[in-house]
MIMIMAR-695577 format. One record per residue (C-alpha): residue in one letter; x, y, z. Coordinates in pm, 1 decimal. Last residue first. Example, Ala and Ser with C-alpha at 12.3 -4.5 7.8 and 13.67 -1.06 7.14 Angstrom:
2
+----+----------+----------+----------+
| aa |        X |        Y |        Z |
+----+----------+----------+----------+
|  S |   1367.0 |   -106.0 |    714.0 |
|  A |   1230.0 |   -450.0 |    780.0 |
+----+----------+----------+----------+
REM end
This chain:
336
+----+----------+----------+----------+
| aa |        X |        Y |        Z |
+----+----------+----------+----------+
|  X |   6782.7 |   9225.7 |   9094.1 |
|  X |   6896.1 |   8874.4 |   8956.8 |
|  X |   6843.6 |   8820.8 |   8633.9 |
|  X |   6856.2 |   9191.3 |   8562.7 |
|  X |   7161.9 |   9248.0 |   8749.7 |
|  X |   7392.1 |   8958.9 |   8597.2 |
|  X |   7292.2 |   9028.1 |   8268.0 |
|  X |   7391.5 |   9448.0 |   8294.6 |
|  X |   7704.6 |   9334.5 |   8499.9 |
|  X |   7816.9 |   9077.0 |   8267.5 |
|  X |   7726.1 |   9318.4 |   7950.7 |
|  X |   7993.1 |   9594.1 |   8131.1 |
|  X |   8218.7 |   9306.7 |   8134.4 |
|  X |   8173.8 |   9239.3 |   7774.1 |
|  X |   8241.7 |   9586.5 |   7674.4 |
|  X |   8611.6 |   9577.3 |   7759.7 |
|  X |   8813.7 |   9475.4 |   8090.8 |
|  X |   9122.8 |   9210.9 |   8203.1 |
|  X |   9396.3 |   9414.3 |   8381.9 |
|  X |   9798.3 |   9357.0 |   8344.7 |
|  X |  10101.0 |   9413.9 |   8506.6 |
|  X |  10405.9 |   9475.5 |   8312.9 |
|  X |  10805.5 |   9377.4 |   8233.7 |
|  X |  10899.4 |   9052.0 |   8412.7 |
|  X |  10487.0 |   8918.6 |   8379.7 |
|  X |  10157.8 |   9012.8 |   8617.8 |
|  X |   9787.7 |   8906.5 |   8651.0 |
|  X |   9458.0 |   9001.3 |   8600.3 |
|  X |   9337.2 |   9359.0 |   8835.6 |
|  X |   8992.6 |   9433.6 |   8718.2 |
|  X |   8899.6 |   9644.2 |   8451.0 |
|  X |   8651.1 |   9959.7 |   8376.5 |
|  X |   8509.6 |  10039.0 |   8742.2 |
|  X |   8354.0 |  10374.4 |   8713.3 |
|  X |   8343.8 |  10631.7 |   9015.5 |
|  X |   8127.5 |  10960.5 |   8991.4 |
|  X |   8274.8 |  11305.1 |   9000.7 |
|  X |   8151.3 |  11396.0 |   8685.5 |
|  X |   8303.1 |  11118.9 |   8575.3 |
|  X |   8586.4 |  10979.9 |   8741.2 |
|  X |   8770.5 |  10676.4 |   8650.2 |
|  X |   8787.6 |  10285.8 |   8811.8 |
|  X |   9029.1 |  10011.2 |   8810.8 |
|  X |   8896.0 |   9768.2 |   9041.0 |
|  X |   9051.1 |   9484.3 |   9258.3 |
|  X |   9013.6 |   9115.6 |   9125.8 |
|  X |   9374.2 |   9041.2 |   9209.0 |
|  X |   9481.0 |   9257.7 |   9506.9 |
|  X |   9565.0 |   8964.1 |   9681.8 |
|  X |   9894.9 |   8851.8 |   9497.8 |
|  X |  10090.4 |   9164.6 |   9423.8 |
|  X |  10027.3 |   9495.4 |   9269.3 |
|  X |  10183.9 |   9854.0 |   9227.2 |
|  X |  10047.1 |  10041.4 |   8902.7 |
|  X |  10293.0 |  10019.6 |   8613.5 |
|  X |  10029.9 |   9915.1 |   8316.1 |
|  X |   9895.9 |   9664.1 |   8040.7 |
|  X |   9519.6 |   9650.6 |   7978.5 |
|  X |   9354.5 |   9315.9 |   7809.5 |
|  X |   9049.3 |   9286.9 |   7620.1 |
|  X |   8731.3 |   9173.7 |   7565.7 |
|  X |   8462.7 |   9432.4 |   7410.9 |
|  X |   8755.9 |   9613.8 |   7264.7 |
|  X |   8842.0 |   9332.8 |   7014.3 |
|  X |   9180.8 |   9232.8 |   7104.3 |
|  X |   9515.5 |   9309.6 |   6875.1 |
|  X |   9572.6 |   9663.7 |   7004.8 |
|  X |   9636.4 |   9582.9 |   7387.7 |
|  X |   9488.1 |   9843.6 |   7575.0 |
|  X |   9724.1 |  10058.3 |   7800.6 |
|  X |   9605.4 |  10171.2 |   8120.3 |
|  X |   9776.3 |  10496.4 |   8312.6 |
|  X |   9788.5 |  10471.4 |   8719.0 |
|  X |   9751.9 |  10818.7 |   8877.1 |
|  X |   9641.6 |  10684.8 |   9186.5 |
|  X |   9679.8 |  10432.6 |   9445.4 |
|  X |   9525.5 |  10200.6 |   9700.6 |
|  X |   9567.9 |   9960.9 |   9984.1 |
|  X |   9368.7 |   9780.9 |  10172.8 |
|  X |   9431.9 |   9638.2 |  10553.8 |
|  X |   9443.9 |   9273.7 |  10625.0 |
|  X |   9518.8 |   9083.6 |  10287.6 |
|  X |   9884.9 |   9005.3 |  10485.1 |
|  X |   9913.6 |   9387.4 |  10467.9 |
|  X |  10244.5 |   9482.8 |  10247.0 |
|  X |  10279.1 |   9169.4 |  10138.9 |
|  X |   9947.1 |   8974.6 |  10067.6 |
|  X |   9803.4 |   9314.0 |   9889.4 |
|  X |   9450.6 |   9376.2 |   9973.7 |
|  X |   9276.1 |   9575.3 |   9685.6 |
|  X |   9210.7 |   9971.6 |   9521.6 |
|  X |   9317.3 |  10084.8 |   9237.4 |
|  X |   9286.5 |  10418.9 |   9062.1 |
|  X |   9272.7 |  10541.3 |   8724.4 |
|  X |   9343.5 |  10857.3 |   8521.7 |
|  X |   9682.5 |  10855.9 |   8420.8 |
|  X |   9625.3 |  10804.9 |   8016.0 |
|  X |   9832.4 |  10633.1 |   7853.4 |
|  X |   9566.1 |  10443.0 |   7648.4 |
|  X |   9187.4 |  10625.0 |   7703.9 |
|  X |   9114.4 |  10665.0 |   7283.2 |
|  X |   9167.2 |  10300.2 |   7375.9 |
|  X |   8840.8 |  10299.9 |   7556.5 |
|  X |   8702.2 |  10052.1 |   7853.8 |
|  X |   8321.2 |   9969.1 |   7839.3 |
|  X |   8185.8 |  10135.5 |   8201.0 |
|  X |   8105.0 |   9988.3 |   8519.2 |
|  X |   7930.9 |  10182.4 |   8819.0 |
|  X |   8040.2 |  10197.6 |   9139.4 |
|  X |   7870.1 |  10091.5 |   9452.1 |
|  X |   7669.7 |  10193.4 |   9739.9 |
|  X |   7800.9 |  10010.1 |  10074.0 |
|  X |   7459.7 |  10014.2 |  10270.1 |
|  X |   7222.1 |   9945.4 |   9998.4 |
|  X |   7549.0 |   9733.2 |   9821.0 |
|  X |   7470.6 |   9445.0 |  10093.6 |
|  X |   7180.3 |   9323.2 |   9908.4 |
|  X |   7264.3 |   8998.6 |  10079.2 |
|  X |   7305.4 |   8650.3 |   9945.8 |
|  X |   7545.1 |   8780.8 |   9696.9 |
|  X |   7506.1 |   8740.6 |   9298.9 |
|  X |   7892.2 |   8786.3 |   9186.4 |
|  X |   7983.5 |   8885.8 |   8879.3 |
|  X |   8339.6 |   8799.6 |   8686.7 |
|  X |   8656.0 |   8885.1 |   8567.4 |
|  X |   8959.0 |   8750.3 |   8388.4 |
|  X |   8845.5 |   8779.4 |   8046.1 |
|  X |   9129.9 |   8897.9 |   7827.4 |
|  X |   9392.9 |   8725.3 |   8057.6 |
|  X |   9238.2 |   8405.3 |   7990.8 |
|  X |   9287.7 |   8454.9 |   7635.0 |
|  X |   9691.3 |   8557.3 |   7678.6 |
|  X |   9715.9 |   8286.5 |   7933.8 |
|  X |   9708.7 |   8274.4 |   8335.0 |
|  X |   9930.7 |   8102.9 |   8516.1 |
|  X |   9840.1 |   7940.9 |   8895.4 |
|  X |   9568.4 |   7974.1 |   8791.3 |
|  X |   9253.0 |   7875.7 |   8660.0 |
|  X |   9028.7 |   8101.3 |   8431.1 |
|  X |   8662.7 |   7980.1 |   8362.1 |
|  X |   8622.2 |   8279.9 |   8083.8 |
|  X |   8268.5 |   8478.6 |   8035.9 |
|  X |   8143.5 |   8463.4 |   8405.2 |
|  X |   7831.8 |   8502.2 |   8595.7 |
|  X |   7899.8 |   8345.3 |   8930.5 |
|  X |   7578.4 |   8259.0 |   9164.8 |
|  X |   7500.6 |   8272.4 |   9485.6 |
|  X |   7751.5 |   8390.0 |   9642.9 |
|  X |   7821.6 |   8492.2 |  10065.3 |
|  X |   7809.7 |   8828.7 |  10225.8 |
|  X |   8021.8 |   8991.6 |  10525.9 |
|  X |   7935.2 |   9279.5 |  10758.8 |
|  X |   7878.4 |   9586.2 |  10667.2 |
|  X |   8120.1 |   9730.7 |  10954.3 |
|  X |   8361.5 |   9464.0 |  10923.6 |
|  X |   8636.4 |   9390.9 |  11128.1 |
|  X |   8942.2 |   9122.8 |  11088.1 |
|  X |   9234.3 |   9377.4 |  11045.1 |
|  X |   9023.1 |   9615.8 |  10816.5 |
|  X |   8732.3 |   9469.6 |  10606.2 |
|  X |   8597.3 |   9730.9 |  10377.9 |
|  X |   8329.8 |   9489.1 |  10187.0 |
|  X |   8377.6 |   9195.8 |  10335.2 |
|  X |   8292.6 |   8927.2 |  10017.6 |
|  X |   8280.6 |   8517.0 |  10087.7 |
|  X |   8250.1 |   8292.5 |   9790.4 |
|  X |   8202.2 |   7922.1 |   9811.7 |
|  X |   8282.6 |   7621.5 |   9601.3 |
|  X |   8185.0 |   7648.5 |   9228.8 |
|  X |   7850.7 |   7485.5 |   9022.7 |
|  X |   7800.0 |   7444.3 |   8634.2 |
|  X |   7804.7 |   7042.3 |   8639.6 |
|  X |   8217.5 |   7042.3 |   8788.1 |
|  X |   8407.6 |   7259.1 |   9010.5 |
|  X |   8549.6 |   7601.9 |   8928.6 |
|  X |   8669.0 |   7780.4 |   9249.5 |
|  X |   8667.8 |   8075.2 |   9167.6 |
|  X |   8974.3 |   8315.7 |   9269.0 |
|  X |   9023.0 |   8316.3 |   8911.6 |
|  X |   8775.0 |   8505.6 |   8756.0 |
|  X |   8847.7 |   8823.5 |   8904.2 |
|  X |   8612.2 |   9033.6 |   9118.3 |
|  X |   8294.3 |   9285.8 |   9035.4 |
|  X |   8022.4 |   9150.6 |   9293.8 |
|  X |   7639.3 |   9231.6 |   9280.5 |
|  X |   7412.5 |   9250.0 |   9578.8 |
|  X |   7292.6 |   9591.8 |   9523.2 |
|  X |   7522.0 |   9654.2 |   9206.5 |
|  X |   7895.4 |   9691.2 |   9137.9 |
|  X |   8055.3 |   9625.3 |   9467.0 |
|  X |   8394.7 |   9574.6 |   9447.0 |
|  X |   8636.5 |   9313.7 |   9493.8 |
|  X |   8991.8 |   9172.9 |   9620.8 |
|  X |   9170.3 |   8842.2 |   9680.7 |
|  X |   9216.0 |   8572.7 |   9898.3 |
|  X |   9321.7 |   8184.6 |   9896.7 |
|  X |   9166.7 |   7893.1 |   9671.3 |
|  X |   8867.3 |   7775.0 |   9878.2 |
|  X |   8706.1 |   8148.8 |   9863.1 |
|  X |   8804.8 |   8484.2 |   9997.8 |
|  X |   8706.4 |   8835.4 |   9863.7 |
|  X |   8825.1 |   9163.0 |  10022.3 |
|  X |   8668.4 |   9485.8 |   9976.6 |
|  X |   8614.0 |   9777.5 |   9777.6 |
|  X |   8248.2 |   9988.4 |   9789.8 |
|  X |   8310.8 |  10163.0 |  10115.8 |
|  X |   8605.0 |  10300.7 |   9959.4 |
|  X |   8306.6 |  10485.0 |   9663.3 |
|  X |   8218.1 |  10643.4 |   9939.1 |
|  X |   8315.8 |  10675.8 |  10275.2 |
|  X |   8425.3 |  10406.3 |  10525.9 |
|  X |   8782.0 |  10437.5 |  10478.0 |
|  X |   9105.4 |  10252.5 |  10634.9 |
|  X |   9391.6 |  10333.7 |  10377.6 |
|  X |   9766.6 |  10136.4 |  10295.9 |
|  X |   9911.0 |  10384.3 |  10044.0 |
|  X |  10056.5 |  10197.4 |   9743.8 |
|  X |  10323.4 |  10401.1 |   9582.2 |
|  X |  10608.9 |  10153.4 |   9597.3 |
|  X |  10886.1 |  10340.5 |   9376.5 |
|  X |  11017.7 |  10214.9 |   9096.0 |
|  X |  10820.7 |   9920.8 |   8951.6 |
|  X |  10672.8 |   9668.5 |   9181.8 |
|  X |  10510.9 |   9386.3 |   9057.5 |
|  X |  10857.3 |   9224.8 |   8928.0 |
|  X |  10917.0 |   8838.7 |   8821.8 |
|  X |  11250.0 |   8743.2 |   8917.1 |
|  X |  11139.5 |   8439.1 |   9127.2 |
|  X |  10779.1 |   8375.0 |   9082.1 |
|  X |  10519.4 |   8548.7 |   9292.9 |
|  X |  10272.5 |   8301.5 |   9466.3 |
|  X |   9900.2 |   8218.9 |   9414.7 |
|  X |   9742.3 |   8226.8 |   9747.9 |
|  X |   9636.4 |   7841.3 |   9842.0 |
|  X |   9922.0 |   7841.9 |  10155.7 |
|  X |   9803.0 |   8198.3 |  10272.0 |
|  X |  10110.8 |   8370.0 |  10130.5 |
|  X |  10289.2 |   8695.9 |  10404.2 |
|  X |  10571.2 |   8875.9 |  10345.7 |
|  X |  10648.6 |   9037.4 |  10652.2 |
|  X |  10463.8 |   9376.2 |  10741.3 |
|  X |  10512.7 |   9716.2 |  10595.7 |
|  X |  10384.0 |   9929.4 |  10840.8 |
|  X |  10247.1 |  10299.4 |  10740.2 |
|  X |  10152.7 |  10453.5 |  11044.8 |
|  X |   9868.5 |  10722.9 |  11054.3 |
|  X |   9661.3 |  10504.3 |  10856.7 |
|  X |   9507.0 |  10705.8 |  10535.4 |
|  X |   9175.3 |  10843.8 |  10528.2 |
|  X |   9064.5 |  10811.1 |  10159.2 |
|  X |   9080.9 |  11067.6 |   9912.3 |
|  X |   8778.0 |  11138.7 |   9698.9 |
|  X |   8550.0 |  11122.1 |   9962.6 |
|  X |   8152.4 |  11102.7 |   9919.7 |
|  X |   8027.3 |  11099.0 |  10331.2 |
|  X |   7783.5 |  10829.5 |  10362.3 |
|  X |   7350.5 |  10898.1 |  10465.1 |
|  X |   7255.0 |  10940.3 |  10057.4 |
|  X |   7375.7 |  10611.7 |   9990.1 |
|  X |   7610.3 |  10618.8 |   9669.6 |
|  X |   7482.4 |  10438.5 |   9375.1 |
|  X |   7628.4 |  10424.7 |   9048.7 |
|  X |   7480.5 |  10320.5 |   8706.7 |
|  X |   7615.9 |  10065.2 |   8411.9 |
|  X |   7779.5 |  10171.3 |   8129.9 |
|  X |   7839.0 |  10088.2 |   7724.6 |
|  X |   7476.0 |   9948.3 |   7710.6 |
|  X |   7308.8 |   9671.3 |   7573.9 |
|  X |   6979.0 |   9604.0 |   7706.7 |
|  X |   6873.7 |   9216.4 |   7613.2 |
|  X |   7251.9 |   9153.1 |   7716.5 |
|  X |   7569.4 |   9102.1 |   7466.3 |
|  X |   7710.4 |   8806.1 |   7371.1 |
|  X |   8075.6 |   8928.7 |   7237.8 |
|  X |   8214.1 |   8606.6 |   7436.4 |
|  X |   7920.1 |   8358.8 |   7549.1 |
|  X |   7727.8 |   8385.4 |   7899.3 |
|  X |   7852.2 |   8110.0 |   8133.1 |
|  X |   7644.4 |   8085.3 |   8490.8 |
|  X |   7829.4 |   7916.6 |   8752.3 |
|  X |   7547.6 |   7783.1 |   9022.5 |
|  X |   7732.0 |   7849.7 |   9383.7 |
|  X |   7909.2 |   7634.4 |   9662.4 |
|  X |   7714.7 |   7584.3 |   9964.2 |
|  X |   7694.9 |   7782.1 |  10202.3 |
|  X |   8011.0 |   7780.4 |  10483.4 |
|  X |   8033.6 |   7569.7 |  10774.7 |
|  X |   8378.8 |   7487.1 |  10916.6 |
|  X |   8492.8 |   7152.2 |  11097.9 |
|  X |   8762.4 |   7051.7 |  10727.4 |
|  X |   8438.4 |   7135.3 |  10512.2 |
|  X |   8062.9 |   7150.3 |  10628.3 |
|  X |   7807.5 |   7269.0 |  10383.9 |
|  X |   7540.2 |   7461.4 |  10428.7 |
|  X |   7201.3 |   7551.1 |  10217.0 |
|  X |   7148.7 |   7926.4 |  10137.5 |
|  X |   6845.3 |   8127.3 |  10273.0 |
|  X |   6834.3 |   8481.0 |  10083.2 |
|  X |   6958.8 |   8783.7 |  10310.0 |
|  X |   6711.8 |   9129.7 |  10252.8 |
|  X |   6941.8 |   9426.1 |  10417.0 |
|  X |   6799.0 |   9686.4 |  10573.5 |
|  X |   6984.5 |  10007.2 |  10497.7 |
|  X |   6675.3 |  10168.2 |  10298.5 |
|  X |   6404.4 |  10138.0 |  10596.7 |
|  X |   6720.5 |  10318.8 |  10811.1 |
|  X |   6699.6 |  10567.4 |  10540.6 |
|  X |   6328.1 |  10657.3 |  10602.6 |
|  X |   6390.8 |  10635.0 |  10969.8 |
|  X |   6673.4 |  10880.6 |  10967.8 |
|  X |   7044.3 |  10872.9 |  10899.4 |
|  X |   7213.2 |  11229.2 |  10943.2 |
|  X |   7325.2 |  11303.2 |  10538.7 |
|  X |   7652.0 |  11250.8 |  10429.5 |
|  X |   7921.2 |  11502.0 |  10405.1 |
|  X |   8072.0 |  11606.9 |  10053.6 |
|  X |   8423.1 |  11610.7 |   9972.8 |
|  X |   8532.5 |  11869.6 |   9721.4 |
|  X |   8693.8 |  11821.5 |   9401.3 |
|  X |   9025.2 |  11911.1 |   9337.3 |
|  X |   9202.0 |  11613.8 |   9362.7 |
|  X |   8991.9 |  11491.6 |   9063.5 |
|  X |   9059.3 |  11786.1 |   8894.1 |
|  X |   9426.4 |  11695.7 |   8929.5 |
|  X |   9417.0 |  11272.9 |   8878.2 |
|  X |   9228.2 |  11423.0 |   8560.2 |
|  X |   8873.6 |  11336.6 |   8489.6 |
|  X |   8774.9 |  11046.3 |   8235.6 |
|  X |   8767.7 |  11131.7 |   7856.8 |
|  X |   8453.8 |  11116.8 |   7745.8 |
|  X |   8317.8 |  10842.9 |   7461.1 |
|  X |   8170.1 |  10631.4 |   7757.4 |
|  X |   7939.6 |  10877.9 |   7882.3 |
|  X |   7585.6 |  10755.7 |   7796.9 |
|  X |   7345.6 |  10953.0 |   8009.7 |
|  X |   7247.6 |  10919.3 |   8367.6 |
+----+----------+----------+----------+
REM end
């Protein structure tokens, strides 16, 4: 597919307006596709439960870019899902306690995610791209991701959990996981590809620039899933309301159930290069949905362009720029 970066994304309205389209009845050629090729990680055994072991942290420079520098990165939907541009919503909206896994970074007092009205819909989807966003737990709590390659991982950077000599503890992704199911079953990392080690629990004006990273999974779980493609974030794009997020907020859902919404304008902070930068906005977030995509529409194809960072008194903010596209791109040809 050509480069497309310098477009302007589809409207939240044309968007609306496009069709769904149904999948094609599996058959034995595209049962051959939806086998899933699971690489052999050691095991390690912490407080009774066995997990892999922790992964190898790869660090590629900031402004480095890949052998094949590109503003974009391809999208894959599998020819046998239904393509929906609205996701099936639950039929009763619930708002359930408050709910902080004891390692799940907190809100501090006074500090708003929510401005105006809530508009986060809580949605259970397995059509494309939905399929593609799912929730990511390691050592340090929960939080969201999306598939951005055949076993490749879009989340932020800090939900890893750095350790020392280049490694991390481990990394589990359920793509779609709804009230402890999942019907693609869960994957584990590999390796991290990352530009920024970001810690919590606060996050600083650099770290904010580069709070993402790219999973390798142990699974080339994205044949089933699909998943988006990336694409270098534009400030010819500021103010407009063309993106929509996707993650597992810890208070409306526990991390549970997903939520999403639409219409959500970025804003690009002026004094950043644009191949690492940050993106002010309104959109609806809380601990959890850290790590979920922002993505567009082109030609009625999903593009990630940011993940969700962090949060002040006044805005919410998403890390992005041409560097994460150049994650994606390194990340995928190293590992295929």
């Amino acid at each position: 597919m050509g480069d497309t970066n310098n477009t302007v994304p589809m409207t939240l309205d044309e968007v609306i307006r496009l069709k769904a389209v149904k999948g094609k009845p599996a058959d034995e050629k595209i049962s051959e596709i939806e086998k899933l090729t699971k690489i052999q990680c050691e095991k390690e055994t912490i407080d009774g439960l066995t997990y892999p072991k922790g992964t190898q942290s790869i660090g590629i420079p900031a402004g480095e870019k890949s052998a094949k520098d590109a503003s974009e990165t391809d999208c894959f939907r599998p020819s046998f899902s239904d393509l929906n541009y609205v996701p099936k919503l639950e039929t009763k909206l619930n708002r359930k306690p408050i709910f902080f896994d004891k390692n799940t970074l907190a809100i501090g007092s006074g500090v708003k995610t929510i401005f105006g009205t809530d508009n986060r819909r809580i949605y259970y989807s397995t059509a494309y791209p939905w399929r593609c966003v799912g929730r990511v737990e390691s050592p340090l709590g929960f939080a969201s991701g999306v598939m951005i390659g055949p076993r490749h991982l879009l989340t932020c950077s800090h939900i890893i959990d750095w350790r020392p000599n280049n490694t991390t503890g481990w990394l589990k992704f359920t793509p779609m996981y709804y009230n402890g199911s999942a019907p693609y079953g869960s994957a584990w990392g590999i390796r991290t590809y990352y530009k920024y080690k970001v810690a919590g629990p606060t996050i600083d004006s650099t770290e904010i620039q580069y709070d993402y990273v790219v999973v390798v999974l142990d699974r080339n779980i994205g044949n089933s899933t699909g998943w988006m493609g990336s694409k270098s974030y534009s400030d010819s794009w500021d103010g407009g309301a063309y993106w929509t997020h996707a993650g597992y907020p810890a208070d409306l859902t526990g991390t549970q159930r997903p939520t999403y919404q639409t219409g959500i304008a970025l804003d690009g902070d002026f004094w950043s290069a644009d191949d690492n930068e940050s993106m002010s906005h309104k959109g609806d977030v809380w601990p959890g949905q850290s790590g979920g995509p922002f993505w567009g529409y082109w030609n009625g194809l999903p593009y990630a362009v940011a993940t969700q960072s962090a949060h002040n008194s006044t805005d919410n903010f998403a890390s992005g720029g041409s560097d994460l596209v150049n994650l994606v791109i390194r990340a995928r040809n190293e590992y295929p």
